[in-house]
N, C-alpha and C positions, 0 to 999 in steps of 0.2 A: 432296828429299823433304819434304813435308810433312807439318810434326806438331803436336799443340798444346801450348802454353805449360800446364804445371797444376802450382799450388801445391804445395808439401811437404805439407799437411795434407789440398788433397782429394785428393792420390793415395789415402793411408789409407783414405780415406772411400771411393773408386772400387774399391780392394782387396777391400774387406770386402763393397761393393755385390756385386762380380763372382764373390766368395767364394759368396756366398749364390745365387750364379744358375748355378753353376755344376752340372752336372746330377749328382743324387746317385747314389750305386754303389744296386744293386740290393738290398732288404730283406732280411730271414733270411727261406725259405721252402723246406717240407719238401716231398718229393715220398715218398707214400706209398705202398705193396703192397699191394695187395688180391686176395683169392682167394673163390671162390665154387667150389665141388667138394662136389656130391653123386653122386647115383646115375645122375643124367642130364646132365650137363653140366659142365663146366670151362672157367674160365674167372681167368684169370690177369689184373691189370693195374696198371698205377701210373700218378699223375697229383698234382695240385697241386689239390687239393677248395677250390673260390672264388677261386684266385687265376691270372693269368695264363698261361699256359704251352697242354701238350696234355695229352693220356693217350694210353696205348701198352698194347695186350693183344692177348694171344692169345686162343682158343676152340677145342673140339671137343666134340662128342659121343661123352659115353662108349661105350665097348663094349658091345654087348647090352643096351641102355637098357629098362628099362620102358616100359610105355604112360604117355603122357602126353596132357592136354587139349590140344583144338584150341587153337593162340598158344601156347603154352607159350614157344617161340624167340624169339616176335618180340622184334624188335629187337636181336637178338644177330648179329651179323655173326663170321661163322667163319671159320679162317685156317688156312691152310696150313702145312706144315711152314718153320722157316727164314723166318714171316713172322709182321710183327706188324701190328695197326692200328691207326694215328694217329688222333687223330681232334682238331680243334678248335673249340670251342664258337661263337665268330664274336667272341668280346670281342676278340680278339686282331690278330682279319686281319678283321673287318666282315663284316656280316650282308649276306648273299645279295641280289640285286636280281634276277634273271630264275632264279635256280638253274641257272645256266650251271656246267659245271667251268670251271676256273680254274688258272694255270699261274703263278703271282706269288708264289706264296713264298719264300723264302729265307731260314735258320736261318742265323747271321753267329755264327761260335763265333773269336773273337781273331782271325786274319789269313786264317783258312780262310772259305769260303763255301760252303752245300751248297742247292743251288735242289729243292727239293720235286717231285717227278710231278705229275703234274694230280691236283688234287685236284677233290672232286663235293659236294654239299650232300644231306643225309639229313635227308629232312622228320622222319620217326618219332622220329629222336633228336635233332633240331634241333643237329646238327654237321655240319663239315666235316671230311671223313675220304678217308683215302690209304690203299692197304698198301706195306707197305717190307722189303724183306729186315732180318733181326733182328739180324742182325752186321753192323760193319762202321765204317769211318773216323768217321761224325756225331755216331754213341753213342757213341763213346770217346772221341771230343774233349770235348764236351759232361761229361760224366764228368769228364776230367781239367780243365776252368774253373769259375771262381766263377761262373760266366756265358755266358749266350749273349742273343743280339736274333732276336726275329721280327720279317722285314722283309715287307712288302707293301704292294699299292696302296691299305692303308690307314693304311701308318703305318710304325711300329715299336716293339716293346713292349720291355724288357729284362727277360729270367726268371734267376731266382737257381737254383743247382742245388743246393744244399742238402738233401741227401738220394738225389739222384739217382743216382748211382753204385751207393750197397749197394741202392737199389729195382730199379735193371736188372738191376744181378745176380742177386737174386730170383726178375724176371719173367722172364730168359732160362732158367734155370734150375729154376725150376719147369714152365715150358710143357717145356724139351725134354725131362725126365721123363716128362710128363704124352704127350707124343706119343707117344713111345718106348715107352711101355706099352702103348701105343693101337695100336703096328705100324705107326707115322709118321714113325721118325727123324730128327732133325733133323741137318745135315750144315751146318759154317760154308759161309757164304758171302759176299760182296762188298753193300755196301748201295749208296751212291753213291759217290761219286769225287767230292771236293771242288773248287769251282771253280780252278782258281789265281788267287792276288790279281790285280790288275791294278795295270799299270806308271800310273802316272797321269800320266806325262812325255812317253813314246810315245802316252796317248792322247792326251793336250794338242797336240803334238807332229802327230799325226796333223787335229786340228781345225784347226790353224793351215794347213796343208796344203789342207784343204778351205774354208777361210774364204776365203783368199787367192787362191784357183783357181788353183795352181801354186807356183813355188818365192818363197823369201822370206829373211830376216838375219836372225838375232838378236843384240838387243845382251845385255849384260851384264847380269844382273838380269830377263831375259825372264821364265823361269821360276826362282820362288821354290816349295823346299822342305824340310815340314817336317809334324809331325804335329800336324793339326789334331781331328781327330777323335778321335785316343786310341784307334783301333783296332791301332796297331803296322804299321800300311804306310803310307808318307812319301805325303803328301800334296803338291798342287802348286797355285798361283795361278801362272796367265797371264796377265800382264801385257801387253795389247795394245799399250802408247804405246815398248814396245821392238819391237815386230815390225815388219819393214818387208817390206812385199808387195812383190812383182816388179812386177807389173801396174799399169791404170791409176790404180789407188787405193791407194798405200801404206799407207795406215792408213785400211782401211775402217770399224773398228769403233772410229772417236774422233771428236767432235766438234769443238768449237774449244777446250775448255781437257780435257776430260772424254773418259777412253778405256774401253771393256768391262775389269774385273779377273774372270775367270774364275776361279773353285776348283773343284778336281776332287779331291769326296772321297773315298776308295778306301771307306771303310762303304758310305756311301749311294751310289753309283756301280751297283753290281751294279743295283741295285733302279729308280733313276729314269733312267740311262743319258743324262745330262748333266748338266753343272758348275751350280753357284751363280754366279749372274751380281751382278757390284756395279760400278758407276759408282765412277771413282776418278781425282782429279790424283793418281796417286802412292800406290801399294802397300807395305808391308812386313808380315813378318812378327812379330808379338811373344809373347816367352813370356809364360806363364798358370803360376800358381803349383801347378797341378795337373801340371805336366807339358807340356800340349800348349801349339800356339799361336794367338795369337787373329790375322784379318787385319789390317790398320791401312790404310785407304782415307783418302785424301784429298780433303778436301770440295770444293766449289765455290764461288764468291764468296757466290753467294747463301746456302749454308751456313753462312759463315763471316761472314759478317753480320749470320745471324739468332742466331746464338750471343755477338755481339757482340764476338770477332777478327778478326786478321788473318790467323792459321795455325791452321788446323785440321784434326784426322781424329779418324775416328770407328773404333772398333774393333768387329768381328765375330767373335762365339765359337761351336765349337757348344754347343748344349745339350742334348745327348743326340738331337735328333729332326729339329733342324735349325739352319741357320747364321741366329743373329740379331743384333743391335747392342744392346749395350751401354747401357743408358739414359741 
């Protein structure tokens, strides 16, 4: 394996560098209740006012309503019993290009995964918006972490739940009054069904399968794992320079010194549905003073000459959004 030679005093200095790069927890951030109920409308809702996340509310019209002006509604989108409506702004999951619906999101609450419905884009209120049954596994996970990630094809954001909990309680409870008075009862139900994590060994496992075009050996040290990402489901590097293919190319995916190190993050997995690829003499794993682990690839001559040794690697962490090297 190779590794590089580094002094007692710049490890310190590479500590404190990687301390500092290391992706920060998520800020204090309250999600607030808001209600609007007069004589013609109700409308129940909670959200995070300027900062990342969504909003969630209900609506109806009251019983026996006065007359009201032409528009009076607009832009109030109504809900059914047992439903509520998401809606987000585009800072989160990126602004519209054809106003296509869209099927890409996916709220990553600790080891759970929950993929959003198709969601649509709402010119009038310039959001994108879903309805979701109102009970159910996403809101009470979400409730009970410091945290959740909105994942999408445009990223991923990390929202704080800080207040979330007493604000659902509210909204669920205010709306099912407010139905229930209305002649609407609200009856629990089921929202989504959370993904289950993914095994990132069998899907590794399964790529080496198809890389190889049939059966194949692994040595020892094939598959390295460990938690990289700090979401709490064991992460895996494939190490291609131990797999040995049946076929005519036993190691398809290695050059003359330099073979593929595949990582297969289980966060970002669900969302891009392939590994982080890195060139490497020689993989390990190393712990990160946060808990997870960083990769450790090892360079190539030319690498290792421009750095001016003779043994070198370079280590890879995540940082909250994606896997990068170490400066």
């Amino acid at each position: 394996m190779m590794r590089r030679r580094v002094p007692g005093g710049l490890k310190l200095v590479l500590t404190a560098t990687l301390a500092m790069l290391l992706p920060m927890t998520a800020q204090a951030q309250n999600w607030k209740f808001g209600l609007n109920d007069n004589k013609v409308l109700f409308r129940a809702h909670i959200s995070t006012p300027g900062k990342p996340g969504f909003s969630l509310a209900c609506a109806i019209r009251k019983p026996n309503p006065p007359a009201v002006v032409p528009g009076f509604f607009k832009g109030v989108t109504f809900t059914n019993p047992d439903e509520l409506y998401l809606a987000f702004k585009g800072q989160e999951i990126g602004a519209p290009i054809r106003n296509e619906p869209r099927s890409d999101v996916l709220l990553v609450v600790g080891a759970s995964a929950f993929r959003l419905p198709k969601i649509s884009w709402g010119e009038y209120a310039a959001e994108w918006h879903t309805t979701l049954s109102a009970t159910g596994p996403m809101f009470a996970a979400i409730a009970a972490a410091p945290s959740f990630e909105i994942h999408s094809n445009a990223g991923s954001v990390t929202v704080a739940t800080s207040g979330f909990a007493s604000g659902y309680a509210s909204l669920v409870d205010a709306c099912r009054r407010q139905f229930t008075a209305s002649r609407h009862p609200w009856r629990p139900a089921p929202l989504v069904a959370p993904v289950a994590p993914i095994n990132m060994r069998k899907t590794a496992e399964a790529d080496v399968a198809k890389g190889c075009k049939g059966a194949s050996t692994y040595e020892p040290g094939a598959f390295l794992s460990g938690e990289i990402d700090g979401d709490g489901v064991p992460d895996v590097v494939l190490d291609w320079r131990k797999i040995k293919c049946s076929g005519t190319f036993s190691q398809p995916f290695c050059g003359a010194s330099m073979c593929s190190a595949d990582v297969y993050l289980s966060g970002s997995y669900p969302r891009t549905n392939a590994p982080k690829q890195l060139l490497a003499a020689g993989v390990r794993l190393q712990p990160l003073s946060n808990g997870n682990m960083a990769v450790g690839a090892g360079g190539s001559m030319a690498d290792c000459y421009a750095i001016g040794t003779d043994i070198c690697e370079f280590l890879f962490y995540w940082n909250g959004a994606d896997l990068v090297g170490l400066p």
